[in-house]
N, C-alpha and C positions, 0 to 999 in steps of 0.2 A: 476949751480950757487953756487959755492963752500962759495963766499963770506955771502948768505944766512944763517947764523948762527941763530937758532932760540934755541933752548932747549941746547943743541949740538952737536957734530957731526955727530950724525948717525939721529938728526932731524933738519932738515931746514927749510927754510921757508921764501917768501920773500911777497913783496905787489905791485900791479901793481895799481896805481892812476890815472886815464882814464879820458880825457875828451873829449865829443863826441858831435860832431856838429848833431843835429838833421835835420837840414835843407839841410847840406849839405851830411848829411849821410855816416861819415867818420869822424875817429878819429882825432883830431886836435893836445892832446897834451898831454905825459905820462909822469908819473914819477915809477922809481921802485926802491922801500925801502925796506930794511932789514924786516922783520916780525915785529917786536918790534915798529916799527916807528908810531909814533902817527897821526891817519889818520885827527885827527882834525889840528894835526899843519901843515900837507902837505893840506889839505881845507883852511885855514888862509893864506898862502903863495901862494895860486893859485884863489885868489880872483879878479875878476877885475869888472870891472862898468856895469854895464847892461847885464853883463853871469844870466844864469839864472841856478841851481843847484837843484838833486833829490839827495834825502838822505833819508837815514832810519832812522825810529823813536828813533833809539838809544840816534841823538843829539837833540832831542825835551824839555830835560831837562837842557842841558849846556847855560844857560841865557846868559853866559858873552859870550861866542862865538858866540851866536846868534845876541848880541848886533853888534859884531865886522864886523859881517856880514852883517848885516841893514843898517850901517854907511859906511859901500864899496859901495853899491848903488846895490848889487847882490842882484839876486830874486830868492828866493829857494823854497821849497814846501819838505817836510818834510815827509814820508810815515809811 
């Protein structure tokens, strides 16, 4: 993945953002971002009504995106 530019070129790096059907036990729906790509703004843009989302406690502090998230109708759980 040549396009993967992280540091430079001899370090790359990319992100693969996964959503995963629990029920049906199979991945639903990916995205893959350069390294650099802010995992909160690919969560904001893959929000939809009644998904329900596991996160790590990293965004347990980001209020304003947590708001953004309450107000989609998503249910998330925070580890």
């Amino acid at each position: 993945m040549a396009w993967a530019l992280w540091q430079n070129p001899k370090n790359r790096a990319g992100k693969l953002h996964l959503e995963f059907s629990v029920w049906r036990q199979v991945p639903v729906e990916f995205t893959v971002t350069d390294a650099n790509t802010s995992e909160r703004a690919v969560w904001k843009q893959d929000l939809k009504r009644g998904a329900y989302f596991v996160n790590g406690r990293a965004y347990r502090h980001d209020y304003k995106l947590l708001k953004v998230v309450e107000a989609s109708g998503v249910n998330y759980v925070l580890l």
